[in-house]
Each structure stands twice: as structure tokens, then as C-alpha cells.
C-alpha positions as CSV (number, residue, x, y, z in Angstrom):
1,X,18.1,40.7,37.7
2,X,15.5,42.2,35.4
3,X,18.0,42.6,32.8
4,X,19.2,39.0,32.5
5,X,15.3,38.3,32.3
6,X,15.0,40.5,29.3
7,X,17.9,39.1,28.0
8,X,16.6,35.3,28.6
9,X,13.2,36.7,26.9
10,X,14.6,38.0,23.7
11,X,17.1,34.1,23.4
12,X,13.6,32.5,23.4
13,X,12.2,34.8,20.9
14,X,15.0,34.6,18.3
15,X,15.2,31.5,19.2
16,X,11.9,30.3,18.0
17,X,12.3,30.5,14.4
18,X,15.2,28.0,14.4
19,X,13.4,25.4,16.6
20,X,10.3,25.6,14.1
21,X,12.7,25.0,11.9
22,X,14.6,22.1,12.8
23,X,10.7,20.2,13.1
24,X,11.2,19.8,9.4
25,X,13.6,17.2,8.2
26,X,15.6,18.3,4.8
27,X,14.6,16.8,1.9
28,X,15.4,16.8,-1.5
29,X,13.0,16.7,-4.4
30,X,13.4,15.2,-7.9
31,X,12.9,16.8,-11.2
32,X,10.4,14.0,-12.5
33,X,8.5,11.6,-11.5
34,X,10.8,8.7,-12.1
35,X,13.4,9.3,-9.2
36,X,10.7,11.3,-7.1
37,X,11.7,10.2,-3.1
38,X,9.3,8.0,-1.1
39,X,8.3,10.2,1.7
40,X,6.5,8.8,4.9
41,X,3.9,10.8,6.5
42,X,5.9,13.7,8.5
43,X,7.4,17.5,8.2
44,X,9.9,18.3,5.2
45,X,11.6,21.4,4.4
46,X,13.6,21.7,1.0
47,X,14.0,24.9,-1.9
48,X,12.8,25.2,-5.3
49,X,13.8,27.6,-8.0
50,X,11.2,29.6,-10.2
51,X,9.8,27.9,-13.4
52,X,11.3,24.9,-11.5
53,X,9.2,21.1,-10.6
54,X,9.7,19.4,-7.9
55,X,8.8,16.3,-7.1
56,X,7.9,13.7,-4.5
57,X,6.0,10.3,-3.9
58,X,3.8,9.0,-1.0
59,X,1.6,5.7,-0.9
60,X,-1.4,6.1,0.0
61,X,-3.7,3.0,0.8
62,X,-7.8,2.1,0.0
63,X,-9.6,4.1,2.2
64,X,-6.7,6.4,2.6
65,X,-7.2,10.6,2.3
66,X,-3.9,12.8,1.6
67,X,-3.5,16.0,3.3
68,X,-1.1,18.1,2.3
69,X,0.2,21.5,4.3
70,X,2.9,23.9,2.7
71,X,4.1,27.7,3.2
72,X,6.9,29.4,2.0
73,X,9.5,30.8,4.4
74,X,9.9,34.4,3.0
75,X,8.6,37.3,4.4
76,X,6.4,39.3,1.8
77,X,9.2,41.9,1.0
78,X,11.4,39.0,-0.1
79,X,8.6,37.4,-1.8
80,X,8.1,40.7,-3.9
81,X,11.3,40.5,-5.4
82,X,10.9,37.2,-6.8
83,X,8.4,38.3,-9.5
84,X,6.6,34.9,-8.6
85,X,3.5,35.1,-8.6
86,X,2.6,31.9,-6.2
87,X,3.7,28.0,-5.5
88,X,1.4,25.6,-7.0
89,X,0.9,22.1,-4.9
90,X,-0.1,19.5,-7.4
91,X,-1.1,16.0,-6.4
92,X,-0.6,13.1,-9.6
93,X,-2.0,9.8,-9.3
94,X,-0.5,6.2,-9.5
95,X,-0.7,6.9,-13.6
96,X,1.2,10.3,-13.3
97,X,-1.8,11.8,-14.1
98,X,-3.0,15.0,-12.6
99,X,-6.0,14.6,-9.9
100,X,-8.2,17.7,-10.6
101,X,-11.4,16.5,-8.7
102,X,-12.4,15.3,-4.9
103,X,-9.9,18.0,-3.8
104,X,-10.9,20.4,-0.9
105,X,-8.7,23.4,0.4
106,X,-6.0,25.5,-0.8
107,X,-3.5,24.3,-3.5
108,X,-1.2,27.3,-3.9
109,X,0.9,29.5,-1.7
110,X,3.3,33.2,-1.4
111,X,5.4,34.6,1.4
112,X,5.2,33.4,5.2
113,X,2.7,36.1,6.0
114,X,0.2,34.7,3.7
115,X,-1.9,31.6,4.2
116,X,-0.3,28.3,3.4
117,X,-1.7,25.6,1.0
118,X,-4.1,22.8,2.7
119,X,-5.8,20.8,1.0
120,X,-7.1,16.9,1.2
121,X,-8.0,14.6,-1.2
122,X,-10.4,12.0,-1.9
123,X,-9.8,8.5,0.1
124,X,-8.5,6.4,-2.4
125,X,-10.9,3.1,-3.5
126,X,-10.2,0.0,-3.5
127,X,-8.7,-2.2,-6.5
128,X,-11.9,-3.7,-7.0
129,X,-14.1,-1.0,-6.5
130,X,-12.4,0.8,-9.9
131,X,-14.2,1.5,-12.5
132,X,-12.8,1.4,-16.1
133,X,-14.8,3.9,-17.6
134,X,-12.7,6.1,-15.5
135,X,-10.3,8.7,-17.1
136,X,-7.5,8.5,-14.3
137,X,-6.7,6.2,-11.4
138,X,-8.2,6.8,-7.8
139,X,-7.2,3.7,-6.4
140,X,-4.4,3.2,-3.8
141,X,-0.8,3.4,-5.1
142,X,2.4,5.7,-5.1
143,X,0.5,9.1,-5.4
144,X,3.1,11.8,-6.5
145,X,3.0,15.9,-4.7
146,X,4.7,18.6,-7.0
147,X,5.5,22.1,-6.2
148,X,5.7,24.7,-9.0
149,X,6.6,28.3,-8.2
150,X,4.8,30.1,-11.6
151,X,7.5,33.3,-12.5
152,X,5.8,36.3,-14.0
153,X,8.2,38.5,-14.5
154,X,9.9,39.4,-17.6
155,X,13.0,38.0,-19.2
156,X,14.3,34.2,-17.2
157,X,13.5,33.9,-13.8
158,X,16.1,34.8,-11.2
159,X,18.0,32.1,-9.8
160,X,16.9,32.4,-6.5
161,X,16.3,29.5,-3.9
162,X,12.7,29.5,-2.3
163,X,13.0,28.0,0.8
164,X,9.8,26.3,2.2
165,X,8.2,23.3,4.0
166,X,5.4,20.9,4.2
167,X,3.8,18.1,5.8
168,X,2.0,15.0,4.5
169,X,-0.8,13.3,6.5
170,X,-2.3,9.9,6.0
171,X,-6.4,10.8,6.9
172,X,-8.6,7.5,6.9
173,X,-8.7,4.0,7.6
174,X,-7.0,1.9,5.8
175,X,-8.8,-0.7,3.5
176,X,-7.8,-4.1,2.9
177,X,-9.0,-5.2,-0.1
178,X,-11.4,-7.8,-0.8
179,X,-10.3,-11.4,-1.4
180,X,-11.1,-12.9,-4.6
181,X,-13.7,-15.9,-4.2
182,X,-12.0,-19.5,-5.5
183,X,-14.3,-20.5,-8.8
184,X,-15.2,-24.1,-8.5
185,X,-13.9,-26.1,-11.7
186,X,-16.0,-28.8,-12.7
187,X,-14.2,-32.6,-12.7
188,X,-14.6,-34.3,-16.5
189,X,-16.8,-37.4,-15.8
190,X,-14.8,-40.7,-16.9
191,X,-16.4,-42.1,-20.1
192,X,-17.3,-45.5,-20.1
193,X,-14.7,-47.6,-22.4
194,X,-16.1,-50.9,-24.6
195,X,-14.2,-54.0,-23.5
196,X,-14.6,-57.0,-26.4
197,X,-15.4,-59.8,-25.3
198,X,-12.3,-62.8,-24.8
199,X,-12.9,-65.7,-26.8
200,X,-14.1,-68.5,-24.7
201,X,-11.4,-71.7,-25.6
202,X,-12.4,-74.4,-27.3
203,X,-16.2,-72.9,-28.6
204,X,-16.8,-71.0,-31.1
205,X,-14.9,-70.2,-34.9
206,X,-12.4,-67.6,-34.8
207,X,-13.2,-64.8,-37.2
208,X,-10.2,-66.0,-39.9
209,X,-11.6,-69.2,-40.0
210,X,-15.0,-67.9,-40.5
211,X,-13.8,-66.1,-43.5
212,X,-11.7,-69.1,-44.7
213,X,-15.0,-71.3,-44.6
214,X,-17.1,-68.4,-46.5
215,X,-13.9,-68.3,-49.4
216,X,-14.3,-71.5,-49.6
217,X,-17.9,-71.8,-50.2
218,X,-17.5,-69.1,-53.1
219,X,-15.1,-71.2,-54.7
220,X,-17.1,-74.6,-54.8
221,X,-19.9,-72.7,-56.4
222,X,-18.4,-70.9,-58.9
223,X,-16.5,-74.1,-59.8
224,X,-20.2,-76.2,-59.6
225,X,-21.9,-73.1,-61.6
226,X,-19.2,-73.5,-64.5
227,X,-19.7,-77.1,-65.2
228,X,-23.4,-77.2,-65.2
229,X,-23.5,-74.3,-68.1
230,X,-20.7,-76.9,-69.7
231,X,-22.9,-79.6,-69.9
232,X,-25.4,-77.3,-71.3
């Protein structure tokens, strides 16, 4: 009886390790940021080579922090024989460009029996609340999470798999952003149009005849004019 307890006690233990495991989903990561995969907030596991990016993509929302956990799954002696001298966990925003401020923790790790990366960024702003002066984007958006083992040995780096894993965290409340206010566009005032006035029937000259009576006139004293200097 004591021996199948022992024996039930040392299943569990060995046991462990594959059931931390499996509360990592596989993943794989992308070489650039272009076909970097979407992840939601959860547990990954994947491997990376030395000297070799890896990338991945999260949205992260106004008001929205990212926290990011990662460790390597070697022990220290396999570790050693890398020749590498840590992982680097880098965080790019929505512009691809790197975000090297507002970040607290940890953004590097080595072997399992070291501490893991953990760090947190700043919660994003809102749209709005940007300002352009700014050199980089820290407004929501597709943020991107890159792991880069730095090789320090001589000659190429082996090509040895590093297995490890990670977890992503949404920290905050998310932010709706502000509503733009309708601007109120003024209505052109109708301008007032000049009507002429319809000749009332049978008053009045019409204009042509007017002028017909005022040729006339000319006419009879030009000729009167002429025959008076005549007679002259």
C-alpha cells in the first residue's frame, strides 16, 4: 500500500511539468510585423532561434494597459550552452515604432531558473487626447510584442530552438472615445429679387414709342434749323 502511494506521488510530480505545459496554447510568430498573428489576451508557448525576431500583435484599447509575462523553458545548464546572453521583450506601437517610455518591470529574460520578464505599459489615450507634437503613437491600436534572443558567442549562432512562453493581459478600463460635437452651418439668407413693374394697358407710352417720338423731334428741328440759316 505505501508503495503504490509513492508511486501515485512521483505520477503527479513528473506529471506537473506537462500540465503547466499544456496551459499554453502553441503559437507561431512572424518574422515582421506585417504577418505578425492577432493574439487575444491568454497563455502562448512557441520557440525562437538566436539572432532571430519574432513577432506578434495585440489591440489594445483607450484606457487600456499591456502586461506582458515571458520565461524561457530551459534549465540554466541548457541555457549555458546557448551562448545567449538573454531574450529581449519589445513592445512597438500602432506606427511600428518602438515604445521606450511609460514602461514598468522587467523586459528581458534567461533559463527557467531565472526570473521571467513582466512588465506593463502605459494605458493607451484616447484619439482625441493625442498630441502631435508627439514622436510616436500612444493611442489605442494594434500594439506589436517581439522577442529577440541577443547571441554573444562567436562565429553564427547555433541553430538551436528556445522553447518558451508568455501571456498577454488587457489592465484597465476600456475608453470609449469622445463623440465629435455636430457644427451648426449657417442657412444663406434669400436675397430679395427686383420685380419691374407690368405695364398697366391702355396708359402710358411704351418705351419704343417714346424713343420714336424723341427721333422724331430731332429730325423736325434739324430740318427747321437748316432752312432758317437758308433764308439767311
Amino acid at each position: 500500500m505505501r508503495l503504490a502511494t509513492l508511486a501515485l506521488a512521483l505520477m503527479l510530480v513528473l506529471a506537473a511539468p506537462a500540465a503547466a505545459q499544456d496551459d499554453y496554447a502553441p503559437v507561431v510568430g512572424s518574422g515582421s510585423f506585417n504577418d505578425a498573428p492577432v493574439l487575444a489576451p491568454g497563455r502562448y508557448r512557441d520557440t525562437v532561434l538566436p539572432e532571430e525576431y519574432l513577432y506578434y500583435a495585440v489591440e489594445v484599447k483607450p484606457g487600456q494597459s499591456l502586461h506582458v509575462t515571458a520565461s524561457s523553458e530551459l534549465d540554466t545548464d541548457a541555457w549555458s550552452d546557448l551562448n545567449v546572453a538573454f531574450v529581449k521583450v519589445n513592445v512597438a506601437a500602432p506606427d511600428r515604432k518602438e515604445v521606450d517610455s511609460g514602461i514598468e518591470g522587467h523586459q528581458s529574460f534567461t533559463s527557467a531558473d531565472d526570473d521571467p520578464a513582466d512588465f506593463t505599459t502605459a494605458p493607451a489615450t484616447t484619439v482625441a487626447d493625442e498630441d502631435e507634437t508627439q514622436v510616436s503613437w500612444t493611442g489605442p491600436g494594434v500594439y506589436f510584442i517581439s522577442f529577440y534572443p541577443a547571441f554573444v558567442g562567436s562565429g553564427d549562432p547555433p541553430k538551436a530552438e528556445i522553447p518558451f512562453h508568455f501571456e498577454i493581459a488587457l489592465e484597465g478600463q476600456a475608453q470609449t472615445e469622445p463623440s465629435a460635437t455636430p457644427v451648426a452651418t449657417p442657412t444663406p439668407k434669400p436675397k430679395a429679387t427686383v420685380t419691374p413693374a407690368a405695364s398697366q394697358g391702355g396708359g402710358g407710352t411704351s418705351p419704343a414709342l417714346a424713343a420714336g417720338f424723341g427721333l422724331a423731334g430731332l429730325v423736325a428741328g434739324a430740318a427747321v434749323g437748316f432752312a432758317l440759316r437758308r433764308r439767311g
